[in-house]
Backbone bond lengths (Angstrom), bond angles and torsions (degrees), N, CA, C in turn:
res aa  C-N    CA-C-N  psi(-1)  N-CA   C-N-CA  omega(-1)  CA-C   N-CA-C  phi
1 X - - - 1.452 - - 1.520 109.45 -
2 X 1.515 106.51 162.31 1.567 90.41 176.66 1.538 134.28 -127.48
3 X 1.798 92.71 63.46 1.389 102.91 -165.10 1.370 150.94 45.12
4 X 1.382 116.06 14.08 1.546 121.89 -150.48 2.044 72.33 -126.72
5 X 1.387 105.74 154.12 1.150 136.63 -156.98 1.934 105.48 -128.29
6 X 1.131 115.72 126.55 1.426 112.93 -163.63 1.717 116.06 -42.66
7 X 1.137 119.73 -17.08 1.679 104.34 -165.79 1.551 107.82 -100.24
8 X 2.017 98.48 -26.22 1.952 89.52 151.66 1.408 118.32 -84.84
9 X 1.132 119.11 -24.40 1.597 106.64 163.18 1.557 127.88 -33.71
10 X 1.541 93.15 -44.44 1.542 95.76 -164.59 1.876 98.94 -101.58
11 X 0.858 130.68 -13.12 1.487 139.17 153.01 1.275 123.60 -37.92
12 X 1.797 95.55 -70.59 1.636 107.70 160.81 1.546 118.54 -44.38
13 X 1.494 113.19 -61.46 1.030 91.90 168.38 1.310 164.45 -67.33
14 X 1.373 102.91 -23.25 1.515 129.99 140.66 1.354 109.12 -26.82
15 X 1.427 140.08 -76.03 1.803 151.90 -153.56 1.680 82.82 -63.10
16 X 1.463 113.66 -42.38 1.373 104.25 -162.82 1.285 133.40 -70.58
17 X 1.932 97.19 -37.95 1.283 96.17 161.58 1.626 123.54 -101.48
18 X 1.165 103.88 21.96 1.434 110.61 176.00 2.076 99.40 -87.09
19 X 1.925 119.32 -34.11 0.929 130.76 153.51 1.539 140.84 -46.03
20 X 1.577 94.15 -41.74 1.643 104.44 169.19 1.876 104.18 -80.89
21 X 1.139 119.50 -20.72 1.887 120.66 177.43 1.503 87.58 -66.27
22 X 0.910 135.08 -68.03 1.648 159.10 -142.57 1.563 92.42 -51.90
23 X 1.829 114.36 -68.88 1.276 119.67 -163.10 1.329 102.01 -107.50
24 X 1.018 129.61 58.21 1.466 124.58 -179.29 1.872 77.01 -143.48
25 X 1.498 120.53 -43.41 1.735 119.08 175.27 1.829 99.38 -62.31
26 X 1.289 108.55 -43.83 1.587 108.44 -175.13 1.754 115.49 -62.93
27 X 1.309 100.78 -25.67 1.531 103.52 177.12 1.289 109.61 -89.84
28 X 1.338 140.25 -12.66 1.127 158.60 -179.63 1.546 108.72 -70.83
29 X 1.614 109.95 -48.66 1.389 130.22 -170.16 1.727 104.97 -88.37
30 X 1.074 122.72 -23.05 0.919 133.41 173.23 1.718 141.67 -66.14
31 X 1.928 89.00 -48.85 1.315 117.87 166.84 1.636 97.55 -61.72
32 X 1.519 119.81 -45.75 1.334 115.29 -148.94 1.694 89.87 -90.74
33 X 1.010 147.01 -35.59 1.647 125.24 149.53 1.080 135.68 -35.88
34 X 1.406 119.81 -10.47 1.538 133.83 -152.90 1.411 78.16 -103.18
35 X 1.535 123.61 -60.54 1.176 125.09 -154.21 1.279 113.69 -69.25
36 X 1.669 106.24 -33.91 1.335 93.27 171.73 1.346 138.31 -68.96
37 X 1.278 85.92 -36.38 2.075 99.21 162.82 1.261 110.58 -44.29
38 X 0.920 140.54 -50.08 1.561 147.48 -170.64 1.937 104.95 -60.59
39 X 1.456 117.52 -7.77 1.212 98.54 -154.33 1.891 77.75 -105.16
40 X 1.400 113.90 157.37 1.646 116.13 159.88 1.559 114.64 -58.16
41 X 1.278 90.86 136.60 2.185 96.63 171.47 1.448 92.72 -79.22
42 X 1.708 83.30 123.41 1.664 124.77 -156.47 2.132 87.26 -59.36
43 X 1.321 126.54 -50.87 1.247 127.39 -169.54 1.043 123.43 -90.69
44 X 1.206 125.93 19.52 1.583 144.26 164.72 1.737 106.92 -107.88
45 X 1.691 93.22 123.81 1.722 96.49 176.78 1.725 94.36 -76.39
46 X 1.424 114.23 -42.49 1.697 105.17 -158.53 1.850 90.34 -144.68
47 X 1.205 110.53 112.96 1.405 116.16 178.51 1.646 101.02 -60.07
48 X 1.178 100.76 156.07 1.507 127.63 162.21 1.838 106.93 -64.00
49 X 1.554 116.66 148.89 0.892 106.21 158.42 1.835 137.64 -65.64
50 X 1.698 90.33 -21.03 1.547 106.01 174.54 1.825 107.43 -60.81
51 X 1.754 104.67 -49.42 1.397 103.44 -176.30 1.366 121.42 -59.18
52 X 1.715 117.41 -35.38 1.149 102.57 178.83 1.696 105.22 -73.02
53 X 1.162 143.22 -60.71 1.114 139.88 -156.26 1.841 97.47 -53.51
54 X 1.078 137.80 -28.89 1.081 131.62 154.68 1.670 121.74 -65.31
55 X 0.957 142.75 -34.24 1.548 159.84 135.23 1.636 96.52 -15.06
56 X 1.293 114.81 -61.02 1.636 140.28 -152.59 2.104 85.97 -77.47
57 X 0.898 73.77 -86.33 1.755 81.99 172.01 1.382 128.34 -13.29
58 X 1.469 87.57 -73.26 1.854 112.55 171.15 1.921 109.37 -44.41
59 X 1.416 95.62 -54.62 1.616 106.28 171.03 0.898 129.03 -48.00
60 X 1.365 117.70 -46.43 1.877 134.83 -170.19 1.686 85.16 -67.80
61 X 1.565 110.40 -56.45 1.921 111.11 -165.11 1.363 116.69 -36.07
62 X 1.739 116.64 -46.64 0.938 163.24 -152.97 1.051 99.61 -53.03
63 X 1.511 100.76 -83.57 1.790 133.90 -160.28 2.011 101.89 -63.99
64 X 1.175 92.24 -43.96 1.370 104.27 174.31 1.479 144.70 -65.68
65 X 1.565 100.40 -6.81 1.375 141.11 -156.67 1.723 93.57 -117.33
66 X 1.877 117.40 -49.05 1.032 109.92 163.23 1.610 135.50 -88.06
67 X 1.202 100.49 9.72 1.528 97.79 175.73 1.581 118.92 -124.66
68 X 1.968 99.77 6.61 1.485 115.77 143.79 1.730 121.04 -65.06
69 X 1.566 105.06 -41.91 1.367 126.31 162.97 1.227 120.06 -27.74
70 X 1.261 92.70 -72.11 2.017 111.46 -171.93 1.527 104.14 -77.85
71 X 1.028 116.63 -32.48 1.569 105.44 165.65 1.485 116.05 -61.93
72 X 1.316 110.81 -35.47 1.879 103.13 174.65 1.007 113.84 -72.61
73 X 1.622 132.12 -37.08 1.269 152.79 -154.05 1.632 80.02 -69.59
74 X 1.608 110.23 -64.37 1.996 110.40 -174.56 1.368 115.96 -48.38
75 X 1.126 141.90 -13.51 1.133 174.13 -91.10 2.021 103.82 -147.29
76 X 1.549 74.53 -87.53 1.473 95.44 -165.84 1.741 99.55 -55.86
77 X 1.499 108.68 -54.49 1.405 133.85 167.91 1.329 103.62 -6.53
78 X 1.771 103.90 -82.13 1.249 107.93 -172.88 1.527 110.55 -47.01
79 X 1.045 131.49 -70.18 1.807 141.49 -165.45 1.432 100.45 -50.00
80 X 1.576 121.42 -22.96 1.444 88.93 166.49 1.917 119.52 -102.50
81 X 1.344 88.06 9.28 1.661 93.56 171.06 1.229 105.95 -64.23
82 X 1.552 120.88 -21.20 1.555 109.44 -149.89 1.375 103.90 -74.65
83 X 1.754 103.88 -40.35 1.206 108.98 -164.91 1.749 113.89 -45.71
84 X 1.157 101.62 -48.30 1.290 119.58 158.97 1.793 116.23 -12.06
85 X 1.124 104.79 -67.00 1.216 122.67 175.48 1.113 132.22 -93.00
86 X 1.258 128.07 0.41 1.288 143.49 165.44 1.361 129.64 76.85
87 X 1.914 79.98 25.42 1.817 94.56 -158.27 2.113 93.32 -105.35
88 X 0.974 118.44 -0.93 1.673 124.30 170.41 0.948 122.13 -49.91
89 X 1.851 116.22 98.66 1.464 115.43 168.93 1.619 90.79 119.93
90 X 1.292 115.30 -18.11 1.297 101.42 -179.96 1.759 115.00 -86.83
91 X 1.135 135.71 164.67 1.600 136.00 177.05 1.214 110.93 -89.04
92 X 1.904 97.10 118.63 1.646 98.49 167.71 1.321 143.18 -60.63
93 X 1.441 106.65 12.36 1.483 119.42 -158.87 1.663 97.55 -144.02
94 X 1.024 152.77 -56.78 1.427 131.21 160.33 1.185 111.96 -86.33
95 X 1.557 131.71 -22.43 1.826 106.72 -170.69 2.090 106.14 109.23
96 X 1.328 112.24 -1.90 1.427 97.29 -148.52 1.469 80.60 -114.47
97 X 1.396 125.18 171.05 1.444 139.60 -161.43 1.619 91.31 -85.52
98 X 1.865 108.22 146.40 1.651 111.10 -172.93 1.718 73.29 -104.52
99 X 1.747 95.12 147.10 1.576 100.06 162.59 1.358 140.15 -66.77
100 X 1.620 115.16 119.06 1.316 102.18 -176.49 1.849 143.32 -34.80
101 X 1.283 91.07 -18.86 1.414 124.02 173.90 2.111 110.51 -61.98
102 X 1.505 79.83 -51.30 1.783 94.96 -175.38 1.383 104.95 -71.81
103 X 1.737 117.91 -41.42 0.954 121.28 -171.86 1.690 115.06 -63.87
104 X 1.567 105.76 -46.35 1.500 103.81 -176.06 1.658 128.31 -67.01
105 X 1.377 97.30 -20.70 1.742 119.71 153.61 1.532 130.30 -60.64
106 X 1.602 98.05 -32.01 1.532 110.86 -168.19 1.840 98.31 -145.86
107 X 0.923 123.30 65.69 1.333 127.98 -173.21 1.864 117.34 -70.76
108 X 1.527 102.94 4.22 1.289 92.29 150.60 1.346 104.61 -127.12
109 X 1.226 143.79 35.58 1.368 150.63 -155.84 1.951 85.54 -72.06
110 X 1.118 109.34 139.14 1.419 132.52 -179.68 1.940 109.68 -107.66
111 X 0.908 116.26 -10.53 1.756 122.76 176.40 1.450 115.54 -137.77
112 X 1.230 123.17 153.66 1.396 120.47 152.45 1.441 128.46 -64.19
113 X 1.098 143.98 -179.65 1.416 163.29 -111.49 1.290 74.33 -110.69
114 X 1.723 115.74 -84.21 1.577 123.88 -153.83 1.993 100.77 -55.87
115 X 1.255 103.94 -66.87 1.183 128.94 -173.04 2.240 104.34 -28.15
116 X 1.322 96.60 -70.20 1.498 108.21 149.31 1.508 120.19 -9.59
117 X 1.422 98.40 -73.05 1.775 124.80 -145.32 1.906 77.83 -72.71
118 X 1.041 107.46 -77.19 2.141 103.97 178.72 1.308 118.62 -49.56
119 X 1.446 142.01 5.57 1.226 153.33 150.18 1.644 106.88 -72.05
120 X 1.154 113.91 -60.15 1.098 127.34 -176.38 1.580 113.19 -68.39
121 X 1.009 131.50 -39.52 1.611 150.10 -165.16 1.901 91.39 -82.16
122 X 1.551 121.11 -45.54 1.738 121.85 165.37 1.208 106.56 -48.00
123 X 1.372 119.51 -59.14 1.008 138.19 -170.57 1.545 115.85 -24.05
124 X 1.776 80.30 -91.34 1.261 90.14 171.32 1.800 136.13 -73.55
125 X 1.248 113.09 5.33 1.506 134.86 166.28 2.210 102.90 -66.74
126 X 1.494 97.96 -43.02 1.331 99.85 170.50 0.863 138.31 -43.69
127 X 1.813 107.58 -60.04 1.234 131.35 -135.20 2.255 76.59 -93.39
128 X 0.971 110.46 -39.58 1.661 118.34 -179.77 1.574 112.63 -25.21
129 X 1.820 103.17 -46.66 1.284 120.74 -173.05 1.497 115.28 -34.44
């Protein structure tokens, strides 16, 4: 089981899908910046080369801003599948309950504390190379 007690159960889940409302409006706002970028500045017959490369810029920010989005959005997604399954709060990597503590800090946290900490410690053992 994974230690969490019905009124943080439903708390957690609450932040979570109060999180997926949140960035699912942010990806929304996002797409629709994109689009607007895409359109010509209505009072320019022939942009500058400066404007477009700023145009270009603005776009790259953009796109990048929304597919930071949708990566959280995948994110959040998953953690509320769990509930689903009754697998929420538990660690994807040993099986053992994540602390409610970790959880209410990190409410889609996918590992426990320890489990985490040696993800991170590979990690960065890699990146050393």
């Amino acid at each position: 089981m994974n230690g969490l007690d019905d009124p943080q159960w439903r708390a957690l889940r609450a932040r979570l899908e109060h999180a997926r409302a949140a960035l699912l409006s942010q990806l929304a706002d996002d797409l629709d910046r994109d689009t607007d970028l895409r359109q010509p500045l209505p009072h320019v017959a022939e942009a500058s080369p400066a404007d477009n490369a700023s145009q270009r810029a603005l776009h790259t920010a953009v796109h990048e801003a929304a597919a930071h989005t949708a990566r959280q959005l995948d994110v959040v997604r998953h953690a509320l599948a769990k509930f689903d399954d009754q697998s929420y709060g538990l660690c994807e990597s040993c099986g053992g309950a994540i602390g409610y503590s970790r959880l209410d800090a990190r409410p889609e946290a996918r590992f426990c504390i320890n489990c985490q900490t040696r993800l991170e410690q590979r990690r960065r053992r890699g990146a050393g190379r």
